[in-house]
C-alpha positions in Angstrom: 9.4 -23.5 20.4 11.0 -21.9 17.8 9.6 -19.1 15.2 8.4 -20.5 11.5 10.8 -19.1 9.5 9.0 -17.4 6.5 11.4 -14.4 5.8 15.1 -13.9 5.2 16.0 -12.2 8.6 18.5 -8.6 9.1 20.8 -9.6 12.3 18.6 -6.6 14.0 17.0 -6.6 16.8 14.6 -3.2 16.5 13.5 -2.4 20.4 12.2 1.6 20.0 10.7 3.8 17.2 9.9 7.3 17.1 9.1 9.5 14.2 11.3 8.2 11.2 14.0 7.3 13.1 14.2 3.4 15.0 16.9 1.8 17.5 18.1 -1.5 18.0 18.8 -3.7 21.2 22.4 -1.9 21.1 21.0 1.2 20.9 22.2 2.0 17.4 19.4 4.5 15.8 18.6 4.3 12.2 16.5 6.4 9.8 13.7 4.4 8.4 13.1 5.1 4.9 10.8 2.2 4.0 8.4 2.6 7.2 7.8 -1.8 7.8 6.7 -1.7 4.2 4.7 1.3 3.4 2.8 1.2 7.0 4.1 4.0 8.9 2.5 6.7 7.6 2.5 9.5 10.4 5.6 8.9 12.2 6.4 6.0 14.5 4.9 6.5 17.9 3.0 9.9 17.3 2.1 11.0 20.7 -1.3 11.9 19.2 -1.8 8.6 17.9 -0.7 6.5 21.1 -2.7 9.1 22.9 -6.1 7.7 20.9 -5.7 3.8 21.4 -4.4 4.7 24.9 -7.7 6.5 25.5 -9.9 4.2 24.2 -8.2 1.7 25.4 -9.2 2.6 29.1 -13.0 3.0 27.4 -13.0 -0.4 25.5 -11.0 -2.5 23.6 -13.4 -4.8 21.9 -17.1 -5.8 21.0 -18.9 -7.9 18.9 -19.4 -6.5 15.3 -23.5 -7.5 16.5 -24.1 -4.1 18.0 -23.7 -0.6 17.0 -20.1 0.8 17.2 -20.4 4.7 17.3 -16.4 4.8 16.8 -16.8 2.8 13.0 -19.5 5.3 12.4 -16.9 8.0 12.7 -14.5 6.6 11.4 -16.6 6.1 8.1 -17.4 9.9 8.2 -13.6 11.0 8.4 -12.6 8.5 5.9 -15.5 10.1 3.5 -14.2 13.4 3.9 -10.3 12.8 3.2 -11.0 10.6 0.4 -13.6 12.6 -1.2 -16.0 9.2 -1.7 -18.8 10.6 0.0 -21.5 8.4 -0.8 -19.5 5.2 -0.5 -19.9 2.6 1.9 -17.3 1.0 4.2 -16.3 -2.3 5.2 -13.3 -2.9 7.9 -11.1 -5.6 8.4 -7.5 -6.7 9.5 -5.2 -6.2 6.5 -4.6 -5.4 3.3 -4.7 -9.0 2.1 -8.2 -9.7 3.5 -9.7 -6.2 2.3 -8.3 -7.2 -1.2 -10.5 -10.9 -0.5 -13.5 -9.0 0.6 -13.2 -6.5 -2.5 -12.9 -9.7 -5.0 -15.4 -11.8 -3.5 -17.9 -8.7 -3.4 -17.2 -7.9 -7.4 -18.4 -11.9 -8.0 -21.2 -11.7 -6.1 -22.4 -8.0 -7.6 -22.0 -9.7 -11.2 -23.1 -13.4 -10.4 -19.6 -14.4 -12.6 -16.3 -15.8 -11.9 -13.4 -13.9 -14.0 -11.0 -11.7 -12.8 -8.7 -9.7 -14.1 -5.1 -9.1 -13.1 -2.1 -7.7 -14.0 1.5 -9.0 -14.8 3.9 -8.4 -11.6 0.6 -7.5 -9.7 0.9 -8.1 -5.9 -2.6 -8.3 -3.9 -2.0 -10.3 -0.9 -1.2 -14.0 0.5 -4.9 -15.2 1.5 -6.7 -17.6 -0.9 -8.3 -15.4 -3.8 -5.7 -12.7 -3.3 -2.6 -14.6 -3.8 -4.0 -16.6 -7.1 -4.8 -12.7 -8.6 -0.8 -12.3 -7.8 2.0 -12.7 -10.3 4.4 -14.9 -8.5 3.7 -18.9 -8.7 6.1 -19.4 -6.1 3.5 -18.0 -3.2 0.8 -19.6 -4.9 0.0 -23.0 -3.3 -2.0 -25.8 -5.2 -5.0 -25.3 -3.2 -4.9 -21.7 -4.6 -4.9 -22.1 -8.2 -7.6 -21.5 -10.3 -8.9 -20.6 -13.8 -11.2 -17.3 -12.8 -7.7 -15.4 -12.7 -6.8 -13.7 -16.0 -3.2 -12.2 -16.0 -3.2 -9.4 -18.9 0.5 -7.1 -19.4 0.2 -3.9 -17.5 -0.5 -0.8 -19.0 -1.6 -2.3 -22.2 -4.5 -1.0 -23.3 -5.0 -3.3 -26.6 -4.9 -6.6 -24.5 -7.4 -5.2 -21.6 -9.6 -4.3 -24.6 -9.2 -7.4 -26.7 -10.2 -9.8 -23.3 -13.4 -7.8 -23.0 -14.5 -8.3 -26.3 -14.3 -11.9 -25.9 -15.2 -12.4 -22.3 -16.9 -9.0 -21.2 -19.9 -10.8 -20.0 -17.8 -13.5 -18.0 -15.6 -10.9 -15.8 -16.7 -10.1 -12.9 -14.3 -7.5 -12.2 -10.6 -5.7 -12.7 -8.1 -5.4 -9.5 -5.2 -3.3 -10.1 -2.4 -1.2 -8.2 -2.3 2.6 -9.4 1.3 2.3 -8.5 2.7 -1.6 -8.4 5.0 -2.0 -5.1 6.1 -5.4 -5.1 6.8 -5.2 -8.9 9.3 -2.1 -8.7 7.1 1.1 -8.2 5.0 1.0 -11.7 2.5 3.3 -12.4 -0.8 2.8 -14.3 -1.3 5.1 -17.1 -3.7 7.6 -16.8 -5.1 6.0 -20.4 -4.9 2.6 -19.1 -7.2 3.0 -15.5 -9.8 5.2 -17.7 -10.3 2.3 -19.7 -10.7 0.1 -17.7 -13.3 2.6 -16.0 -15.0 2.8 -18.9 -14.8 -1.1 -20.5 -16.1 -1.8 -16.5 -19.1 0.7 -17.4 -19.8 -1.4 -20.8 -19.6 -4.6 -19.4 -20.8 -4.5 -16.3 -17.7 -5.5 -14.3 -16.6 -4.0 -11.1 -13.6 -1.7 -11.1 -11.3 -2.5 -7.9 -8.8 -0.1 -6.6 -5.9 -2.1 -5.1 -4.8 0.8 -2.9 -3.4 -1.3 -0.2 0.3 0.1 -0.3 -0.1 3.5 -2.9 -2.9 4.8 -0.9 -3.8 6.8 2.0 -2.1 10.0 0.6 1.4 8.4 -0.3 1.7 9.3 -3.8 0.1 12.8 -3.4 -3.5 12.3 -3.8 -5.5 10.4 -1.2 -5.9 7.5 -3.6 -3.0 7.2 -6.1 -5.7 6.0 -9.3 -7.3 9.5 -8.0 -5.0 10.9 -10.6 -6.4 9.2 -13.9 -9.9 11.6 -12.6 -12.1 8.8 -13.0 -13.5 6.8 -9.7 -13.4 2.9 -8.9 -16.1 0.7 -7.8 -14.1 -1.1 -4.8 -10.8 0.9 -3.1 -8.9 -1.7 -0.9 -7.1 0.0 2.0 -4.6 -1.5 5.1 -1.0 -0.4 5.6 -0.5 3.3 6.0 -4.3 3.2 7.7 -3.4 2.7 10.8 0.2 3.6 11.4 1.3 0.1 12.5 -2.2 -1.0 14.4 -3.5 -3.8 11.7 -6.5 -2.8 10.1 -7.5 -2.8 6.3 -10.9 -1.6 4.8 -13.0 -1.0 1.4 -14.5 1.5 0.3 -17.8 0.4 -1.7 -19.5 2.0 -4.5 -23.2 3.2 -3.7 -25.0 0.9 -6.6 -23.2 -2.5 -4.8 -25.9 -3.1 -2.7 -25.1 -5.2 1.3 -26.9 -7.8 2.2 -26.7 -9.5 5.9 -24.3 -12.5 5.5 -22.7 -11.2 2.6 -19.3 -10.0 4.4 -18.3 -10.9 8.0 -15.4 -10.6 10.3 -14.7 -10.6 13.9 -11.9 -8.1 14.5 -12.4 -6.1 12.0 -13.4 -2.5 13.0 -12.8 -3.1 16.9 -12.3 -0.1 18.7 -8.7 0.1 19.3 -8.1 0.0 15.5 -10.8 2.9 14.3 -9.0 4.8 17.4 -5.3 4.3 15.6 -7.3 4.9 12.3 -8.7 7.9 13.5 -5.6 9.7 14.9 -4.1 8.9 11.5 -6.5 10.9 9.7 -6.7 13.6 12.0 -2.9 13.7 12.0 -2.8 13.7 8.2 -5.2 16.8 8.1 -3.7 18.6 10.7 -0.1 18.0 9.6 -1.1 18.4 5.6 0.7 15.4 4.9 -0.7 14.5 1.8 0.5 18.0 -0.1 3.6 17.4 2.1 3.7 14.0 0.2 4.2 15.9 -3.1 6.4 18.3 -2.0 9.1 16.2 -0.6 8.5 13.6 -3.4 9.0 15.8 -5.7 12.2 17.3 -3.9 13.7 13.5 -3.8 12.3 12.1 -7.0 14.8 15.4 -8.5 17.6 14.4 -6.2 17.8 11.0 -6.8 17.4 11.8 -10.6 20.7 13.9 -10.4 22.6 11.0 -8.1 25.6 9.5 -9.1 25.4 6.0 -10.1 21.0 5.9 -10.3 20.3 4.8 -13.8 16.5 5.1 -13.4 14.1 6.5 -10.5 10.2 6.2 -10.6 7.4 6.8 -8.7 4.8 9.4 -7.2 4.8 11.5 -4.0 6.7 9.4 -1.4 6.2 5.8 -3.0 9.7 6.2 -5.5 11.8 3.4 -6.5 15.3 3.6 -7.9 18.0 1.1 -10.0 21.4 1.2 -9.6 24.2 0.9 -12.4 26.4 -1.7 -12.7 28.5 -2.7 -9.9 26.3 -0.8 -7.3 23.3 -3.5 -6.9 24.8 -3.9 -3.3 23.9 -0.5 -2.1 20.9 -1.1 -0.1 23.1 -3.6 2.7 25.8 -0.7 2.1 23.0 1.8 3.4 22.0 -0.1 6.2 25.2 -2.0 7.2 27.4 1.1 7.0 25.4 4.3 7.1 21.7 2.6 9.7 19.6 3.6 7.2 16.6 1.1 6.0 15.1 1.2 2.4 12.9 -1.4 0.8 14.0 -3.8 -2.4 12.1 -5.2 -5.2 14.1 -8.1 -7.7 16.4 -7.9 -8.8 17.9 -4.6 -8.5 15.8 -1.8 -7.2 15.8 0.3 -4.0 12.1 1.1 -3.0 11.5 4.6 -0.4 8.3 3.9 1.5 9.3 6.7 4.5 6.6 7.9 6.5 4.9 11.5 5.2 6.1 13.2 8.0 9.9 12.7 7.0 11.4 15.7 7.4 13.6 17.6 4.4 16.4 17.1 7.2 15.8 13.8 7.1 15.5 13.5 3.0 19.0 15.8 3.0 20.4 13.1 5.3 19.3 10.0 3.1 20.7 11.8 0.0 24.1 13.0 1.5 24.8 8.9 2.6 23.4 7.6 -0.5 26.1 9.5 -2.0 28.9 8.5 0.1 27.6 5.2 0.1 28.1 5.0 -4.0 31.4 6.7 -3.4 32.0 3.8 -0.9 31.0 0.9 -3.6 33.1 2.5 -6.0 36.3 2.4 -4.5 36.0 -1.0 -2.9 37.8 -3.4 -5.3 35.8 -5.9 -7.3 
């Protein structure tokens, strides 16, 4: 039997992980600065983190979602804490795409309505509802298409406003990124999430909180939209939550009310992955690797800005993205060919750093130092 081939496969064969550095079946290391797509958030392999699933793994691995589960309970408590969402409610799944269904499927039935708003280049996920509220046809199969999906431009505050005032009381809710991935590493405007807190408020839609790949402390602040000071109804979590062990959540606002039936899921909160989840959060407050997350952002954000050859660098904490000038689009299979270093792409032309917040500034140095000789490299090779 032979794998479905659904992505465009690196001749690599990645056997052993630890920290931000992986190795292959050769045992060539690399540094990983796009952690598997924003998911490694504390370092691969943290011995405190293989430590928790280890030991709740010898406890219990799995149970029914029918009976109490004191391990979700705590998780819900830590979660509270580090987000500073204290009355909210939470809901765990299995990834990042299903939290984002869960979260939009919640919104309709809060309202009673059928519109949703989205965003152009807006990436939420590949599952039914999720993938039709994403900006790219070609992942969007027949069965998935739908008219309760309205795409407005990002950060434009005039078009969000215009839709509500001729469709308020058919729009059930709003899902957006506080910093867009997929699309290059955008970032909402503090103007443009505040009104869509308040237009929410007027209308009675529900504000949603994509924060699937710009949460969990990766642009500074717990949850990236944290920085436009207003809160969101819904905030959809998964990658970075549990270091590599799938699991994906949401946060709910206090006035959405449960009701039995309304949400289900069979492995979502089992024990092993509130145990990774857990030792990420403890990690992240004992390590304090969200400040870190500024710090070293902010160090490499200035770097990059004074590289030769980087036309343009964007981003928050350590979620940055970075073009290339002419003639170096190549640079990312020059970094990883040449110098074993990973980074992240988004079309056509820009490099996307997704590295765990423990990286150290040894590490960053090291990234910086080959990125330059890796320009240097392009430069002299012959067209």
């Amino acid at each position: 039997m032979s794998l479905f081939q659904v992505y465009p496969l690196q001749p690599i064969a990645i056997t052993k992980a630890l920290g931000s550095h992986v190795w292959d079946d050769k045992g060539t290391e690399y540094l990983d600065m796009y952690g598997g797509h924003a998911v490694i958030s504390i370092g691969h392999t943290h011995p405190h983190w293989v430590k928790r699933i280890e030991d709740q793994l010898h406890k219990m691995a799995f149970y029914s979602n029918s009976v109490i589960m004191p391990i979700q309970e705590e998780l819900a408590a830590a979660l509270n804490k580090i987000s500073s969402k204290q009355d909210y409610q939470l809901f765990l799944c299995n990834s990042g795409a299903e939290a984002n269904e869960n979260a939009l499927k919640l919104a309709s039935f809060h309202t009673g309505r059928k519109k949703i708003i989205s965003f152009s280049k807006a990436f939420h996920g590949r599952t039914s509802l999720a993938v039709a509220a994403t900006d790219n046809p070609s992942i969007i199969a027949p069965v998935n298409e739908t008219d309760n999906i309205i795409f407005l431009p990002f950060n434009d505050v005039e078009a969000l406003t215009q839709c509500f005032a001729k469709q308020g009381d058919e729009i059930a809710g709003i899902i957006i990124e506080g910093i867009q991935g997929v699309a290059g590493i955008y970032e909402a405007t503090t103007i443009f999430l505040q009104t869509i807190r308040a237009l929410c408020d007027k209308h009675g839609a529900v504000y949603i909180a994509d924060s699937v790949q710009c949460g969990y402390g990766r642009s500074g602040k717990f949850f990236a939209h944290d920085y436009a000071g207003v809160n969101a109804d819904i905030y959809s979590m998964a990658k970075g939550m549990g270091n590599g062990f799938p699991i994906g959540g949401i946060l709910i606002a206090p006035h959405i009310q449960p009701k039995f039936g309304l949400l289900g899921t069979t492995f979502g909160g089992n024990p092993l992955a509130c145990a990774a989840a857990l030792a990420v959060i403890e990690v992240m407050e004992k390590e304090n690797l969200i400040e870190a997350a500024i710090q070293k952002g902010k160090y490499l954000i200035e770097a990059l800005q004074n590289t030769k050859g980087v036309k343009a660098v964007r981003g928050n904490g350590l979620m940055i993205g970075f073009e290339m000038e002419a003639g170096l689009e190549s640079i990312r299979q020059v970094l990883l060919n040449d110098f074993k270093i990973f980074t992240g792409e988004a079309k056509p032309n820009i490099v996307r750093l997704l590295p765990s917040l423990a990286i150290s500034m040894e590490e960053i140095d090291l990234f910086l130092n080959k990125l330059n000789e890796a320009v240097q490299q392009l430069k002299q090779t012959p067209a």
